[in-house]
N, C-alpha and C positions, 0 to 999 in steps of 0.2 A: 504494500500500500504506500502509497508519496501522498506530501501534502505539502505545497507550493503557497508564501504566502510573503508580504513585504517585511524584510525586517526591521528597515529604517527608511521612514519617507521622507522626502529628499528634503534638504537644508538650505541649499540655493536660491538666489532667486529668479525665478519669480517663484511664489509660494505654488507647491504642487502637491494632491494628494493622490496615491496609486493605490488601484484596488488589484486584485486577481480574481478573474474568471476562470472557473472549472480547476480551481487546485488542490482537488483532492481527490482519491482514485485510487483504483485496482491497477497493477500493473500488469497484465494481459502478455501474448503474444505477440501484438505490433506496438510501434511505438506510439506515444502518447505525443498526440499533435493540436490539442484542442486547450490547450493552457492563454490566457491572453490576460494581459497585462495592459491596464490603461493609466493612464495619469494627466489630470486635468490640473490645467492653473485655475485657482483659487483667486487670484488677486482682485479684488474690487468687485467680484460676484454679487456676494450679498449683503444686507446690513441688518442688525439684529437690535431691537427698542426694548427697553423696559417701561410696561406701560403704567404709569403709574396710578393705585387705587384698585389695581385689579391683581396683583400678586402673580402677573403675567409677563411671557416674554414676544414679540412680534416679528416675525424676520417681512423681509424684501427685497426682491430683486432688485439688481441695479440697472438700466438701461446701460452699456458700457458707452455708447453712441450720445444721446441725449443727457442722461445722467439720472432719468428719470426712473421714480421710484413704484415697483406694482409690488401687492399683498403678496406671498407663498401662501398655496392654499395648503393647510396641515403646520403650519410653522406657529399660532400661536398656542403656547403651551403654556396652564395656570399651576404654577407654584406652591408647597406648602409651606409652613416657615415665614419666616422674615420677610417684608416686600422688598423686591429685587429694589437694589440703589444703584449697582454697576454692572458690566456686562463687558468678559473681555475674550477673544477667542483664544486658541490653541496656535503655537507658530507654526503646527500644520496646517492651520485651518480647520480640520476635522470635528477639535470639541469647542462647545461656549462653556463657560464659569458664569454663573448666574450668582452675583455676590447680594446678598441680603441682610439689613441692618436693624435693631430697633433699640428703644433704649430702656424701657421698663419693662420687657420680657425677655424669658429666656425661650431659645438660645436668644444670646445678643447679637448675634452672626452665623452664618450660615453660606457655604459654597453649593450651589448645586450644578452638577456637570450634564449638560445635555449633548448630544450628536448630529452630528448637521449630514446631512444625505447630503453627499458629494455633487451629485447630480440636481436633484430639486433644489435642497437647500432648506427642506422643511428638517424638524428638530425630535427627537425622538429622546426618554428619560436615559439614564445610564445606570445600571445597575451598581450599587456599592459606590454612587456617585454622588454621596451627599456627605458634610460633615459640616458639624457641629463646633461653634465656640463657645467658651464663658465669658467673654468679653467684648468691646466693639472692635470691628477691621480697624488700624491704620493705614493699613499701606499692602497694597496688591490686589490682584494677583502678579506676580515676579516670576517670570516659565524660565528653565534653560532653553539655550537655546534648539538642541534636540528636542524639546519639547516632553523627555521624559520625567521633568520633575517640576512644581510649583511650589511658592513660598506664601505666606500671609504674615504679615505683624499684626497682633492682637496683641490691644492692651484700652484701657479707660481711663481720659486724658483728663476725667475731672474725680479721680481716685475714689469713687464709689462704690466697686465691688472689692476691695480690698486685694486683686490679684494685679499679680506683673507683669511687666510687658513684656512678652516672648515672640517667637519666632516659630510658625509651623510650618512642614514643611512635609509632601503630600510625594511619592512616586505616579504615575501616571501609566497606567497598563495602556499600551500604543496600539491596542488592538481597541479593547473595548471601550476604552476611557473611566475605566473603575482608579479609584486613588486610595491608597494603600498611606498609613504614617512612617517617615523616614525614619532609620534608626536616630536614637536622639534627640527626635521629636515631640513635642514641644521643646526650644533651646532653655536652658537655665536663663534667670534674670539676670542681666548683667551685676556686679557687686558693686562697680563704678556710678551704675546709675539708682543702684538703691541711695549708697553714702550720698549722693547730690541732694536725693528726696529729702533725707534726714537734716542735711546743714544746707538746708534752701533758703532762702532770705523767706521774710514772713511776707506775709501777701495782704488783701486789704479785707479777707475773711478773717474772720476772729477765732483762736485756733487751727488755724492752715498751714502751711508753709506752700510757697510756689516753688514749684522742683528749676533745677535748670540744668542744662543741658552738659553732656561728658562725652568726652571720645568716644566711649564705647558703647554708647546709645543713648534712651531718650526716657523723659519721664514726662506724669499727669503732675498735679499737684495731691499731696500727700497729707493724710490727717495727722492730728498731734502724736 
């Protein structure tokens, strides 16, 4: 039996995503000639909304010509969680990150990973493609540039859940778009930017301190 499949989609640009046709199979008496390999550029395809009030996400064609913008029919997908606030794709093109924020529920953030049909461009859920924060985003989604891994900083800039600011950090299955925790994931809080918090000048709260800022990363302001 063979099973014929991409193992890394291409990095150059223009952005390209390859599928495989017919790759998988009995090896027979003749030889296997019906294997086919396509790869379409991606660049400037499609554009994906977060709609807001509706916990949903919208894609749409791009005219490449005009520049003008039509519905995909099958692309708007409603979210559970957090209402979407960002929206960023995969440097293959292949998945969206639906980032999702709130301030007085939990979770406090949320990524959810959806699939974009190479060809349409409508959006499909991802299995094992959702995760959870205690905190609110700062900063990301951050992909390598292979596209097998993403970053997020979480942390709450006005120090009211009492947790620190760290660094998560997500593997990315290249087939499916499932996201797996890096070893080491969640990062430890920096020590540099705890001591800030502690000897931060006082601020115009009464019992506060306002944190400030250390080489080696970043603070909220910090209770007494």
């Amino acid at each position: 039996r063979y099973e014929v499949g991409v193992a890394q989609q291409p990095t150059t640009m223009p952005r390209q995503t390859c599928e495989v046709a017919n790759g998988s199979g009995t090896i027979g008496s003749e030889a296997v000639r019906n294997i086919a390999v396509t790869c379409r550029d991606m660049t400037g395809r499609f554009l994906y909304a977060a709609i807001e009030g509706t916990r949903g996400v919208q894609g749409f064609s791009i005219d490449r010509t005009s520049g003008a913008l039509a519905e995909i029919p099958g692309s708007s997908v409603v979210l559970g969680g957090p209402a979407p606030r960002a929206i960023a794709t995969s440097p293959d093109q292949r998945f969206l990150h639906v980032i999702g924020d709130q301030l007085f529920a939990a979770p406090r953030a949320q990524v959810q990973v959806l699939r974009i049909d190479s060809e349409s461009g409508s959006l499909t859920t991802v299995p094992n493609g959702t995760e959870s924060f205690p905190a609110n985003l700062r900063f990301g989604p951050v992909f390598l540039a292979s596209g097998r891994a993403v970053y997020f900083g979480v942390g709450d800039s006005q120090g009211r859940t009492g947790i620190d600011n760290r660094v998560y950090g997500f593997a990315i299955d290249p087939t499916s778009g499932s996201l797996s925790a890096l070893p080491g994931s969640p990062s430890p809080p920096s020590p540099r930017c705890r001591r800030a918090c502690r000897t931060g000048r006082p601020s115009a709260r009464p019992g506060r301190r306002r944190c400030s800022r250390s080489p080696s990363g970043w603070c909220g302001t910090s209770g007494p």
